[in-house]
C-alpha positions in Angstrom: -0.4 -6.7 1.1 -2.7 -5.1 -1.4 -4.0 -2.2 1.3 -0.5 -1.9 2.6 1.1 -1.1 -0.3 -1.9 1.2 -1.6 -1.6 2.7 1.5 2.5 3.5 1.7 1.7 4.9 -2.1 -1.2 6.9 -1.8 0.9 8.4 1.5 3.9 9.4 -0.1 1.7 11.3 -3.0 0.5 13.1 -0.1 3.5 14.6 1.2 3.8 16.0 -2.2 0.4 17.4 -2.8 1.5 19.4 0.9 4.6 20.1 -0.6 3.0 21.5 -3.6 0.9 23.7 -1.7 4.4 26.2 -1.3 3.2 28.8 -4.0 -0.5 29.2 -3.2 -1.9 31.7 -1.3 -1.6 32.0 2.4 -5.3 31.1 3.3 -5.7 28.4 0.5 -2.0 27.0 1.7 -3.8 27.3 5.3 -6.5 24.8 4.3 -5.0 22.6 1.9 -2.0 21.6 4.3 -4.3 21.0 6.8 -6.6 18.7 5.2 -3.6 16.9 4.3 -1.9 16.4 7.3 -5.7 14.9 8.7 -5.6 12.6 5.8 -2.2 11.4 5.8 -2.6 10.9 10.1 -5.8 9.5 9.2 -4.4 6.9 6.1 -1.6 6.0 8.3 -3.1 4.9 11.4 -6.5 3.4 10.1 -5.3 2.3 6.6 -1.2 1.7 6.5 -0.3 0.4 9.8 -2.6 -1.9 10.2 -2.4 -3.6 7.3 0.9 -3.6 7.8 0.7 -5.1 10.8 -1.4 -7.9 9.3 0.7 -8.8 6.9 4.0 -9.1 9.1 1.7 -11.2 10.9 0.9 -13.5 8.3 4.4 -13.3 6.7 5.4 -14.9 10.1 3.0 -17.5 10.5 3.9 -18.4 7.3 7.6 -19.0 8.0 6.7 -21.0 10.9 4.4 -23.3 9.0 6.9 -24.0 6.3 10.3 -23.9 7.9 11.8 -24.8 4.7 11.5 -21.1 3.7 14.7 -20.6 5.4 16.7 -22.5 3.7 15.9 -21.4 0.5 18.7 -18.5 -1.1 15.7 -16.5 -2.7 13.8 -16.7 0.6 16.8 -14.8 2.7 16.9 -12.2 -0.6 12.7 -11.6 -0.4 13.1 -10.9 3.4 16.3 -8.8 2.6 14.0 -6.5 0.3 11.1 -7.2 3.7 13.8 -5.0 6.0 14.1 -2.6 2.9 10.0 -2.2 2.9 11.0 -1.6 6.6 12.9 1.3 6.2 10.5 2.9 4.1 7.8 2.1 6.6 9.8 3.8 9.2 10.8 7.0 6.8 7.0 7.4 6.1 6.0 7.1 9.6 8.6 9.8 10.6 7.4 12.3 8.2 3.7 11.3 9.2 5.2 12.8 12.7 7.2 15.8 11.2 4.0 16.8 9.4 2.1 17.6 12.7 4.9 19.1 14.0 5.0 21.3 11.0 1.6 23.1 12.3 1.5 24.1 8.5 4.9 25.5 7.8 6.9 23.7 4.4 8.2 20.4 3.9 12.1 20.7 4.4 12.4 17.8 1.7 12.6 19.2 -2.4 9.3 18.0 -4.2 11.9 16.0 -6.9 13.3 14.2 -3.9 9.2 13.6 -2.5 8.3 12.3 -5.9 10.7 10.2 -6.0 10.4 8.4 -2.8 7.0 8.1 -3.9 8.8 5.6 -6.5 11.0 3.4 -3.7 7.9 1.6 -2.9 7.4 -0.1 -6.3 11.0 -0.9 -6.4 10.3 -2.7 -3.7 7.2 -4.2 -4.5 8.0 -5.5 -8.3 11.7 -6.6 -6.2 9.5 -8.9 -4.1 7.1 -10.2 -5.9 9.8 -10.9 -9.2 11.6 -12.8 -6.2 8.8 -14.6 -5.4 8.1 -15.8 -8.7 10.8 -16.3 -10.7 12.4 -18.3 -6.9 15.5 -20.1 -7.5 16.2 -18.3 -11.3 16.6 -14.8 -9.1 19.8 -16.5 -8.0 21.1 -18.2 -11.0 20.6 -15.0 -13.3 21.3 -12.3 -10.4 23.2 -9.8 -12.8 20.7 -9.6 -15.6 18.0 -9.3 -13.1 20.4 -6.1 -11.5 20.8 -4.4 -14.3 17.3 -4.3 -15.5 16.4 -3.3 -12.0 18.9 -0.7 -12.6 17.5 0.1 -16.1 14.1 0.0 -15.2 14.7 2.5 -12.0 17.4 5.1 -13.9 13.7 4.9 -16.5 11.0 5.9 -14.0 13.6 8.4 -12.2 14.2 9.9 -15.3 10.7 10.3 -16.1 9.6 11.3 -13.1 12.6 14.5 -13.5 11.2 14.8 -17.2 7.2 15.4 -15.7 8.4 17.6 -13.6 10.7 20.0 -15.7 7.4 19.9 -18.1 5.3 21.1 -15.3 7.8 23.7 -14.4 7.7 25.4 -17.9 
């Protein structure tokens, strides 16, 4: 879980150092979005994917040595975040694609918009593991637990806008 998830971060941060790149000079643009289309082909299919893949795997065998997973509520709400991770998996891999097919041209996607999908993946991570911890009190307090979600996410997005109107000026 640990290499997944460093992977899927580290990746994201990636499509916005290319994005970044948009105001430097032709040649130094040339090179820099090159190198990071190798590493981000190179971080997704030796690094990401599969550990990805072994934790799905494990995840599973899991479930089938302790059926009584399933008939746990804040077992169905962990794997309901799972298909969210799943999402984001597939968004990454497509613009893993996209950036090959780029051939070095821009990112279509704003850099605000980049950095903050760079953020969905510790939602999901601190919404997973908080499940898996706190278990049966996820369900019984499910509003506060929302609204601090809420808090804590409006926080880091706001930050994240605050950084980046700093680095503007």
């Amino acid at each position: 879980m640990v290499s997944y998830f460093a992977g899927i971060f580290y990746l994201v941060r990636i499509f916005v150092y290319y994005k970044d790149t948009d105001e430097f000079a032709e040649e130094k643009k040339k090179i820099l979005r090159e190198q990071y289309t190798f590493m981000a082909r190179r971080l997704w299919n030796i690094i990401t994917v599969p550990a990805g893949v072994i934790m799905a795997v494990c995840g599973i065998v899991m479930i089938f040595l302790n059926t009584g997973l399933m008939k746990m509520p804040w077992f169905h709400l962990k794997l309901t975040f799972l298909i969210g991770l799943a999402v984001y998996h597939y968004w990454c891999w497509k613009k893993v694609l996209k950036l090959k097919e780029l051939n070095g041209q821009t990112i279509e996607t704003p850099n605000i918009k980049l950095r903050q999908a760079n953020e969905i993946a510790t939602f999901l991570l601190f919404l997973v593991v908080f499940t898996v911890i706190l278990k049966s009190s996820v369900i019984e307090y499910w509003w506060q637990l929302i609204a601090g979600f809420f808090v804590l996410v409006f926080l880091i997005m706001m930050t994240v806008k605050l950084v980046n109107k700093k680095k503007k000026d």
